[in-house]
TIKOL-942203 format. One record per residue (C-alpha): z, x, y; residue number from 0; residue in one letter. Coordinates in steps of 0.001 Angstrom, whole numbers, plus 500000, padded with zeros to 6 digits. Example, Ala and Ser with C-alpha at 12.3 -4.5 7.8 and 13.67 -1.06 7.14 Angstrom:
       Z       X       Y  seq  type
  507800  512300  495500    0     A
  507140  513670  498940    1     S
//
This chain:
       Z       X       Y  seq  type
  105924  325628  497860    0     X
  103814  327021  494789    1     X
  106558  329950  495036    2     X
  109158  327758  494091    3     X
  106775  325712  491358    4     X
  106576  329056  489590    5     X
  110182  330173  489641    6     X
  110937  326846  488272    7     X
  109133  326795  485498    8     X
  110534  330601  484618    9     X
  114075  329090  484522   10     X
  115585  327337  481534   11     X
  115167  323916  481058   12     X
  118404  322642  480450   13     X
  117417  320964  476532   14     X
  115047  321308  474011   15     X
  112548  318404  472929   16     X
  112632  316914  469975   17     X
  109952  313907  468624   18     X
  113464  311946  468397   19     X
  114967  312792  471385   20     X
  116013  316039  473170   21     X
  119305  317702  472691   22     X
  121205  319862  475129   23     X
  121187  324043  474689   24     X
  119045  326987  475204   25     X
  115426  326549  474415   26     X
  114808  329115  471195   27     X
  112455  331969  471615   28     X
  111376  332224  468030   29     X
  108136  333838  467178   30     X
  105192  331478  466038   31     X
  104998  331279  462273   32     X
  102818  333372  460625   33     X
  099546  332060  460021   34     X
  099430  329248  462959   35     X
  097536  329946  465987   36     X
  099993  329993  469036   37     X
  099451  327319  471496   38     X
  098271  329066  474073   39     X
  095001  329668  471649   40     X
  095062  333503  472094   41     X
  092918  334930  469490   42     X
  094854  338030  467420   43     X
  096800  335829  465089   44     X
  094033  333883  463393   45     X
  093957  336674  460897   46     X
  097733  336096  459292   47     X
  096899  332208  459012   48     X
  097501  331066  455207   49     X
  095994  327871  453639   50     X
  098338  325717  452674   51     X
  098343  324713  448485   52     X
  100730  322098  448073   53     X
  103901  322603  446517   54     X
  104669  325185  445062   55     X
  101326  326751  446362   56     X
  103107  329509  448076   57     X
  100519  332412  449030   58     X
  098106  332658  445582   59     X
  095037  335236  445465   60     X
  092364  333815  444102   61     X
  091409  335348  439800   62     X
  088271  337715  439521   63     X
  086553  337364  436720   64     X
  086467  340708  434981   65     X
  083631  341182  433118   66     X
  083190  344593  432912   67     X
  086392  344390  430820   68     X
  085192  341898  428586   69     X
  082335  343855  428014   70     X
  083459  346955  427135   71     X
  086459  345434  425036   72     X
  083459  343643  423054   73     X
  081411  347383  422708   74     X
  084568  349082  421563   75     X
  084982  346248  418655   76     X
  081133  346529  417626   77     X
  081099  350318  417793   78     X
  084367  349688  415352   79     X
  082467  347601  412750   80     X
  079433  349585  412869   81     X
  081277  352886  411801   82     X
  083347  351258  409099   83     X
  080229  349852  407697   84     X
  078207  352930  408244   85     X
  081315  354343  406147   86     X
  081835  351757  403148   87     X
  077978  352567  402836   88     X
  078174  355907  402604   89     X
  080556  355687  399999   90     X
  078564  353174  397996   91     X
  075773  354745  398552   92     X
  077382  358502  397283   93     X
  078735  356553  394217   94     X
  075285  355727  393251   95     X
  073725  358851  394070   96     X
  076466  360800  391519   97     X
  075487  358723  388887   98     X
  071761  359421  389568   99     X
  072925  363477  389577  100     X
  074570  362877  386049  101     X
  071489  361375  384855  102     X
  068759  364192  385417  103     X
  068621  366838  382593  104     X
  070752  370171  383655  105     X
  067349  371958  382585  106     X
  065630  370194  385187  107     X
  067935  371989  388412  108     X
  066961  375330  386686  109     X
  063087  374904  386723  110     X
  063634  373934  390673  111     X
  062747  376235  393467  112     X
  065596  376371  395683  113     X
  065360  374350  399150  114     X
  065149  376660  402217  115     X
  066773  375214  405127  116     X
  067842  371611  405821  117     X
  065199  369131  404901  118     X
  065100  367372  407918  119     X
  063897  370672  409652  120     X
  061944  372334  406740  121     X
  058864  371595  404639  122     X
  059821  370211  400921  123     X
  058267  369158  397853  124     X
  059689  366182  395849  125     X
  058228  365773  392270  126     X
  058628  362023  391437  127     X
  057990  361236  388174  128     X
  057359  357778  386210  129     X
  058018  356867  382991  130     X
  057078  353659  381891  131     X
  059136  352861  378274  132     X
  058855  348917  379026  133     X
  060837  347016  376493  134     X
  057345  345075  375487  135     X
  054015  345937  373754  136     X
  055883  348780  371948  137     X
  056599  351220  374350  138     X
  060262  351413  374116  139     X
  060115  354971  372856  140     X
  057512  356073  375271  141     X
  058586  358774  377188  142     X
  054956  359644  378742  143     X
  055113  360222  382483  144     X
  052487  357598  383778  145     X
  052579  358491  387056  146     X
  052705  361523  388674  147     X
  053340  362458  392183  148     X
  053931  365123  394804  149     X
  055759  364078  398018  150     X
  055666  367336  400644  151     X
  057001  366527  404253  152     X
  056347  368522  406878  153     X
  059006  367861  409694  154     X
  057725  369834  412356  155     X
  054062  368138  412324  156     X
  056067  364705  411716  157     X
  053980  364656  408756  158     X
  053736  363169  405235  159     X
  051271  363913  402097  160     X
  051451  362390  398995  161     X
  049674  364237  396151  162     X
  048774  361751  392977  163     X
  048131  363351  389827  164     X
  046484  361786  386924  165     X
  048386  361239  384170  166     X
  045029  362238  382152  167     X
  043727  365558  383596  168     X
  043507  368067  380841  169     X
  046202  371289  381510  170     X
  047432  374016  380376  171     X
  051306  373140  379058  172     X
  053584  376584  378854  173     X
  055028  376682  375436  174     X
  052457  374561  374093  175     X
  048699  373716  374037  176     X
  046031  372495  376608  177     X
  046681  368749  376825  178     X
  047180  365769  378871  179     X
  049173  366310  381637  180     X
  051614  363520  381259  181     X
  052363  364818  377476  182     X
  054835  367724  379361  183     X
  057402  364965  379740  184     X
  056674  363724  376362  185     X
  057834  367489  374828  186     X
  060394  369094  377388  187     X
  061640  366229  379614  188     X
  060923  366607  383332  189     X
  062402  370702  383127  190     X
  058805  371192  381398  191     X
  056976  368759  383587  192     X
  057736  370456  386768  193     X
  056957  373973  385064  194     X
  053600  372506  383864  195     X
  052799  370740  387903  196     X
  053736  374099  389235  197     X
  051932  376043  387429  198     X
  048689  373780  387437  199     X
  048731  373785  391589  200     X
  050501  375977  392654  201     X
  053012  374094  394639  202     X
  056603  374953  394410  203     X
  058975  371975  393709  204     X
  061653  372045  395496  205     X
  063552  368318  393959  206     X
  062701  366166  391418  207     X
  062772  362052  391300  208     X
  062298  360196  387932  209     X
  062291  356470  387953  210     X
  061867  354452  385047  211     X
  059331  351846  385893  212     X
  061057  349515  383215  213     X
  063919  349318  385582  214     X
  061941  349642  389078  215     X
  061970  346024  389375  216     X
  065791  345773  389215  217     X
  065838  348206  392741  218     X
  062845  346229  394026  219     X
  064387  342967  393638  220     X
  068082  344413  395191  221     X
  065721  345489  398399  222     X
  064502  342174  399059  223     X
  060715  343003  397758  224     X
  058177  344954  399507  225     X
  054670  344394  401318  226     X
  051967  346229  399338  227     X
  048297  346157  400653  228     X
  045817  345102  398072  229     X
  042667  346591  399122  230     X
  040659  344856  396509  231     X
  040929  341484  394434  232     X
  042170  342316  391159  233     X
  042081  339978  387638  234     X
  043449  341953  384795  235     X
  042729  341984  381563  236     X
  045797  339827  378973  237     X
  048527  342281  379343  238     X
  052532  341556  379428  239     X
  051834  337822  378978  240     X
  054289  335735  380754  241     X
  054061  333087  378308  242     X
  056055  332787  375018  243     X
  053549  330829  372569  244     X
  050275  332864  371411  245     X
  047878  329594  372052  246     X
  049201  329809  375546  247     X
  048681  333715  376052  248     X
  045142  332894  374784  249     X
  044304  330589  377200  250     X
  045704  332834  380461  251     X
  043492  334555  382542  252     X
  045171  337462  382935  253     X
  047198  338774  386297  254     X
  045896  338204  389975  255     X
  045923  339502  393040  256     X
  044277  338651  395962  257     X
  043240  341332  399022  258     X
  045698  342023  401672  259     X
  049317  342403  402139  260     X
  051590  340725  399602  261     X
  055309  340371  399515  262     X
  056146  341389  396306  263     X
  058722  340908  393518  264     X
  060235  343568  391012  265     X
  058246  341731  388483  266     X
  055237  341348  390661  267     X
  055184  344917  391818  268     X
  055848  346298  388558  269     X
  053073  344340  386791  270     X
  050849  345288  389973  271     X
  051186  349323  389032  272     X
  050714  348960  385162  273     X
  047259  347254  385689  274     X
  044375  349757  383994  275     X
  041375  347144  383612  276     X
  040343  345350  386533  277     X
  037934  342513  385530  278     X
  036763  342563  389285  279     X
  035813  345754  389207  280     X
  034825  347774  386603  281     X
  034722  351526  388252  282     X
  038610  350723  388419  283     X
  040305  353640  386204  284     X
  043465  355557  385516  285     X
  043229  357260  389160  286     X
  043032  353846  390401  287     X
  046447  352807  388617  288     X
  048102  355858  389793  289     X
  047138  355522  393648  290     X
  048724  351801  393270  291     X
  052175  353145  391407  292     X
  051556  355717  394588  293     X
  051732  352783  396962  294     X
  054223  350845  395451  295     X
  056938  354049  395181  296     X
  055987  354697  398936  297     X
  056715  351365  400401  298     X
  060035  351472  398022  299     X
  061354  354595  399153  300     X
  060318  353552  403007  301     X
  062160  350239  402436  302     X
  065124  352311  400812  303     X
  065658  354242  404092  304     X
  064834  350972  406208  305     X
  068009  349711  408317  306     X
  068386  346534  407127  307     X
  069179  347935  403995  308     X
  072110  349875  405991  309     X
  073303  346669  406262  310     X
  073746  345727  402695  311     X
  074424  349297  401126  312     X
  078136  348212  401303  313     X
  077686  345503  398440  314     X
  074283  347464  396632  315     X
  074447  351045  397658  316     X
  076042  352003  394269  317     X
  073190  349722  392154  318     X
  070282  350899  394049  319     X
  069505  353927  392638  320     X
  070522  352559  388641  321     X
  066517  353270  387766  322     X
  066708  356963  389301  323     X
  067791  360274  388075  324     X
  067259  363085  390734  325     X
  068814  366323  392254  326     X
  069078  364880  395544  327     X
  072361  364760  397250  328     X
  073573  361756  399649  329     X
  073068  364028  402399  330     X
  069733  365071  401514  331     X
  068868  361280  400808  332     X
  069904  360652  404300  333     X
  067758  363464  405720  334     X
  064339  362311  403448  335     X
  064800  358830  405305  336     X
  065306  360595  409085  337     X
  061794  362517  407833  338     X
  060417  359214  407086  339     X
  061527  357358  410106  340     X
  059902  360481  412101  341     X
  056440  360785  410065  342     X
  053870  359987  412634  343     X
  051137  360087  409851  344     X
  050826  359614  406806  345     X
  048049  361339  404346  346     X
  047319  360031  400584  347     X
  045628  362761  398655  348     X
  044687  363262  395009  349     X
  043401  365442  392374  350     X
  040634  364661  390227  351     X
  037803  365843  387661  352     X
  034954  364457  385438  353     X
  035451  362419  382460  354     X
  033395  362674  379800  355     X
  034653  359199  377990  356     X
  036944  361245  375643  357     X
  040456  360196  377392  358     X
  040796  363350  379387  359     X
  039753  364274  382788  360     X
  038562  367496  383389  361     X
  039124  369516  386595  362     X
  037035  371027  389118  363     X
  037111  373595  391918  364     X
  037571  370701  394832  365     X
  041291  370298  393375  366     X
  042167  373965  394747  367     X
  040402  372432  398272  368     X
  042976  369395  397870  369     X
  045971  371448  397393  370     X
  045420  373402  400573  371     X
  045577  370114  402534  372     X
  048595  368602  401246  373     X
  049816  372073  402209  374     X
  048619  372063  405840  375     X
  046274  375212  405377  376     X
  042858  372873  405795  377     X
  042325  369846  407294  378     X
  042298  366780  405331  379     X
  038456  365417  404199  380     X
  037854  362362  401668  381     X
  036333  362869  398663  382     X
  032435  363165  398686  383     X
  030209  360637  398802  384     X
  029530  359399  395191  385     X
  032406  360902  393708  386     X
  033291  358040  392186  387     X
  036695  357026  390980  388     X
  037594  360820  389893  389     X
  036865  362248  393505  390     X
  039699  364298  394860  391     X
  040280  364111  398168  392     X
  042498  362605  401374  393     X
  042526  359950  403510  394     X
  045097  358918  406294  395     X
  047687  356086  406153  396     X
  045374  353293  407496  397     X
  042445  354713  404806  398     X
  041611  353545  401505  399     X
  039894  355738  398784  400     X
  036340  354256  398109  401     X
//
């Protein structure tokens, strides 16, 4: 009996069934859709199953998100800008620098001692020079340098020494007689000024940097200012009064400055160097003056080769060197601000002497001493206690002279 059960449900049923009815004809044997599970539940065809989407759903993949696309799509634009800027800067930048080139006296190049090496890799001396023919008080014809400075780097200590010399020490000029120092401007331009530094210390000079304090502010102000640390209250005497009446010049104090860091203006930083008589202080001199035009060409220069003047060297590359005349090429510009960005320390030396109240300062053996720091041949000491103003000597970056 169960024999017979079996071998009649093997056989053909004689119709198919329908939800409407059932037809006559041979049962089809088609294969189960893909996707559905058979009815018999055997596992194996789970994995073709396909969600159904509605019309028109069909079989969709579901989108990725590719952000690893986006991302380097985005890199490829910025490294795009970056390059044209770094290129319309380097053009403005040039343009300025060419006019700076045409500026410096031809005799100038001559008295130079030729640069050995690249200067980001080898030691180099940088005269910087200035002159301070202000369109006030007289002094348009002045052609006196009032400050005088020696910048040596030394790449492969990631070092920097800056070398003030006062405009009043008492020299031997070649060609002419034993005066002030700054007077070898005055007679043969900067040719006869670097002749005249050379000779007095014995340090080659290997490029030369005038800037013409009367336009300083002009490049100060296109930088954005600087941060200059006061390191002592100052209240001048009644110099370059702001006012225009007489009865109000009268009545002003004179300039001030407090202690501490300042952000300062062109005019502010310009007025900030030219200040001789502090009312504060009265052991303030001339070697006082020139370690604050020191400060304030340092923190220029430094914010000359900062990057966020990369930024706008594309509108003001060609305007920011108007108050310069130099030697220096665009390339060697670029190099002087890779030294700076490397200098791990920073020493501020100067020369000095005794003054006898006659307007000059004479100079003594501890100069020679001085020298062979700023060279690297000594280690750097600060003047001697009781030295006074007119002690030469160095200190580091975070130092102040007493």
């Amino acid at each position: 009996m169960a024999n017979l059960t079996r071998r009649m449900a093997r056989e053909e049923k004689p119709y198919r069934v329908y939800r409407g009815g059932r037809a006559k004809g041979k049962v089809p044997t088609s294969k189960p859709r893909p996707g559905r599970t058979p009815s018999n539940g055997s596992p194996g065809r789970a994995e073709n199953r396909v969600d159904y989407r509605g019309p028109g759903g069909g079989s969709r993949t579901r989108g990725k998100p590719r952000w690893g696309r986006r991302a380097a799509i985005a890199g490829l634009v910025l490294l795009v800008v970056v390059v044209v800027w770094a290129v319309a800067s380097w053009i403005a930048f040039s343009s300025g620098v060419k006019d700076a080139n045409k500026r410096l006296d031809q005799n100038a190049k001559t008295a130079l001692v030729s640069q050995n090496g690249l200067l980001m890799s080898h030691p180099t001396t940088i005269l910087m020079l200035g002159t301070d023919n202000a369109r006030v008080g007289g002094r348009q014809g002045d052609r006196h340098s009032d400050s005088i400075m020696l910048l040596r780097t030394d790449p492969s200590h990631h070092r920097l020494y800056y070398l003030s010399i006062p405009r009043d020490i008492e020299v031997p000029i070649p060609g002419s007689s034993t005066q002030k120092i700054n007077a070898a401007f005055q007679i043969g331009g900067p040719a006869l000024a670097i002749r005249t530094i050379r000779q007095f210390t014995g340090i080659d000079v290997n490029h030369v940097m005038v800037v013409n304090f009367a336009d300083f502010r002009d490049l100060i102000d296109a930088l954005g200012g600087i941060d200059v640390t006061v390191p002592k209250p100052i209240r001048s005497n009644r110099f370059d009064c702001p006012f225009s009446t007489q009865a109000r010049c009268e009545q002003w104090q004179g300039w001030r400055f407090e202690k501490g860091t300042q952000h300062m203006s062109g005019q502010r930083a310009l007025i900030y160097s030219r200040i001789r008589e502090n009312r504060l202080n009265p052991g303030d001199s001339d070697i006082t003056r020139a370690l604050r035009q020191q400060e304030v060409m340092q923190q220029t220069l430094s914010k000359l080769a900062s990057a966020s003047t990369f930024f706008r060297l594309p509108f003001s590359g060609s305007k920011l060197l108007a108050p310069i005349a130099t030697d220096l090429s665009t390339m060697q510009f670029a190099q002087l601000g890779w030294v700076k960005f490397r200098a791990g320390s920073t020493l501020h030396c100067r020369l000095g002497g005794n003054d006898y109240g006659d307007g000059y300062i004479t100079g003594t053996q501890e100069n020679i001493s001085v020298v062979q720091m700023v060279l690297g041949n000594s280690a750097p000491q600060p003047p001697p206690p009781g030295s006074g103003p007119y002690g030469p000597g160095c200190v580091t970056g975070n130092q102040t002279f007493k």
